[in-house]
C-alpha positions, 0 to 999 in steps of 0.5 A: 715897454709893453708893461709902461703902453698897458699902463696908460692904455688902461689909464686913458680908458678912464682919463681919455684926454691923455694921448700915447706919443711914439716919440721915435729915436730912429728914423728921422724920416718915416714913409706913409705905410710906418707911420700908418702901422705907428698910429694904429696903438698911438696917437701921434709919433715924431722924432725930435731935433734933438736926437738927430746926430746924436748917435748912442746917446739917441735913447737917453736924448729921445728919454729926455724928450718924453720926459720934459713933455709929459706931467707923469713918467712911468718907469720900470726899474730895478736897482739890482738888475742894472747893467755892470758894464755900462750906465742904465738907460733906464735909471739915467732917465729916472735920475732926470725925471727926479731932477725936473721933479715930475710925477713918477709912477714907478714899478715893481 
């Protein structure tokens, strides 16, 4: 995740209308002093209805979220490196990404 936030960091240094979202997929409900540490590196943070309620599947409705929400989808993926005794969380969200046919940054 730190390789993907460096990456728009750097870009938003040139483009600077572009905003960094923590899009929470825990903790529905967050107090003051969190929040406050959230927005220290991003500009805005929230969790979506979507994930509420939906238990391990929370990471991949969160991924869908930030992805129909954003024109360019960075993603660090390696075709060998994936898990064998479940899905990729990763390669289910660069599948999706594909699919709504956005922009995709992709490394290495």
């Amino acid at each position: 995740m730190d390789l993907c936030y460096d990456i728009v960091t750097e870009t938003k240094k040139k483009h600077p209308h572009i905003k960094r979202i923590f899009v929470r997929a825990e903790y529905p409900y967050i107090d003051e002093s969190y929040k406050e540490y959230l927005l220290e590196r991003y500009e805005d943070t929230y969790f979506p209805k979507s994930v509420l309620g939906a238990g391990k599947a929370s990471y991949v409705k969160r991924n869908c979220e930030m992805i129909d929400n954003s024109r360019y989808c960075i993603v660090y993926y390696k075709e060998d490196y994936t898990p064998k005794s479940r899905k990729s969380g990763t390669k289910i969200a660069l599948t999706y990404a594909e699919k709504k046919k956005k922009n995709i940054i992709r490394f290495p």
